[in-house]
DRENKE-807855 format. One line per 10 residues: number of its first residue (from 1); for each residue z, x, y of C-alpha. Coordinates in steps of 0.5 Angstrom, whole numbers, plus 500, padded with zeros to 3 digits. Layout:
<recs>
NUM> Z X Y | ... $
</recs>
This chain:
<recs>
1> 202 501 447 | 200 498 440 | 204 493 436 | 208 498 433 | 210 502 439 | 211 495 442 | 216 493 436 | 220 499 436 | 221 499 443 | 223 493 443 $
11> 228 494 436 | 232 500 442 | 231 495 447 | 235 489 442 | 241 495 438 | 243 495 446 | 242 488 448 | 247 486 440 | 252 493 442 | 253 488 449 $
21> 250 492 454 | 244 492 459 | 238 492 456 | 231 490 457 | 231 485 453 | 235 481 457 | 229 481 461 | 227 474 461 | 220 475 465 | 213 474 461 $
31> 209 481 464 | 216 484 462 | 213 489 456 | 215 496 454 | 210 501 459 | 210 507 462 | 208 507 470 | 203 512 472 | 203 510 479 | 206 505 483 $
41> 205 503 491 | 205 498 496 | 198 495 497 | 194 496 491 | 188 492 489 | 181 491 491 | 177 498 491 | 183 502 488 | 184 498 482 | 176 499 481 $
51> 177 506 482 | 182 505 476 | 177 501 472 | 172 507 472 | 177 512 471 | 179 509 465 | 172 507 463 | 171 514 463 | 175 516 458 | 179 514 451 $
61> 187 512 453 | 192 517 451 | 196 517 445 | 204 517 448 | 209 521 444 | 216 519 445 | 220 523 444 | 229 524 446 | 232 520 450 | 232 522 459 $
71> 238 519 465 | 237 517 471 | 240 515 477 | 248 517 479 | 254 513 478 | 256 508 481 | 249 506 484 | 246 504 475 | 243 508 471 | 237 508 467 $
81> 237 510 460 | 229 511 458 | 225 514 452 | 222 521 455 | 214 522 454 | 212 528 452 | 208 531 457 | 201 533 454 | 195 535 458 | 190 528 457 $
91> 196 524 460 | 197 530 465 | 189 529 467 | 190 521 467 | 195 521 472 | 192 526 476 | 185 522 476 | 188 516 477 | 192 518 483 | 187 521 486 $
101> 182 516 486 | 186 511 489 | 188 516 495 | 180 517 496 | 179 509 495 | 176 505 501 | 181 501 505 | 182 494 505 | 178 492 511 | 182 485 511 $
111> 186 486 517 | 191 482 514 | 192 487 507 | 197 492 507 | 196 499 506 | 197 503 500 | 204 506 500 | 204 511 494 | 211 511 491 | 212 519 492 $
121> 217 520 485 | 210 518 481 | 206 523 485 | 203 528 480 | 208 534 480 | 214 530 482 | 213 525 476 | 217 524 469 | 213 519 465 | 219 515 461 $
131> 220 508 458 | 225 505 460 | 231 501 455 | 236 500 460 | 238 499 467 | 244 499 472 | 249 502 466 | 255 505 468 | 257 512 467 | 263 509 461 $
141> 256 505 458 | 251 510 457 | 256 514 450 | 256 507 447 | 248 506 449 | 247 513 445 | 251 510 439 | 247 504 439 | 241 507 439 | 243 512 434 $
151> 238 517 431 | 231 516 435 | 225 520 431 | 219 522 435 | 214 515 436 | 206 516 437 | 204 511 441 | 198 509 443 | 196 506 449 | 193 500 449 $
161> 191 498 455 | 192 500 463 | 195 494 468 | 197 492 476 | 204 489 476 | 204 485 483 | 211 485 485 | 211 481 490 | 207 476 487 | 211 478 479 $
171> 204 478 477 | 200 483 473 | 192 485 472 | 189 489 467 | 186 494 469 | 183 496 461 $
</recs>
């Protein structure tokens, strides 16, 4: 997202931290940045990140629209609170092509790699873009979380760049 995006979602993110809940702005770590996921999987890297770089070389990045506020999870497990994006066709397509580009990517010919394991809720058709503000609430948590967070205006946030977080490693690339 740009710095203005960045910003606002930062202010959510510190109005739930001040109210004395989780946010994500308790979050210390220096890749963590307010994004939406458009895939995530085991074992990427190599041929897959190009095909990405080449998708995205291809086209502008989309404007993101964030819009009310979506749950997920079920007590007592934790929910997340996160802003929705509001779906719109160039996102739809990005999503898509990504996908489809790593699914045709060739496979690592390190015997030693991994193979790419698509985390199926990111898959095109079970995917519900969102950005995050907090994690591992209570279901007593979530009314002072929407009390905290007051009136939310829709947000035009355009995208500024495109990355890999390497959870094993708690690195990131960027990708664009």
């Amino acid at each position: 997202m740009d710095a203005a995006s960045d910003a606002a979602v930062r202010a959510s993110w510190r109005a739930l931290a001040d109210a004395g809940l989780p946010s994500l702005a308790d979050h210390a770590g220096e890749t963590n940045r307010p994004h939406v996921t458009l895939l995530a999987a085991d074992g990427l890297g190599g041929s897959a990140d190009d095909a990405v770089r080449a998708i995205v070389a291809s086209a502008p990045l989309p404007t993101l629209r964030l819009g009310g506020l979506v749950v997920f999870g079920v007590p007592p497990r934790g929910l997340v609170l996160a802003r929705q994006v509001v779906v719109e066709r160039t996102l739809l397509d990005l999503h898509a092509r990504m996908h489809a580009a790593v699914d045709a990517a060739p496979v690592d010919p390190d015997p030693d790699a991994d193979p790419v394991a698509v985390v199926p809720h990111t898959r095109p058709g079970s995917w519900t873009p969102h950005v995050s503000l907090a994690l591992r609430l209570t279901a007593e948590q979530l009314g002072a979380a929407v009390t905290a967070l007051g009136r939310l205006d829709p947000l035009d946030a355009p995208a500024a760049g495109l990355r890999r977080w390497d959870p094993r490693d708690r690195t990131t690339t960027e990708l664009a």
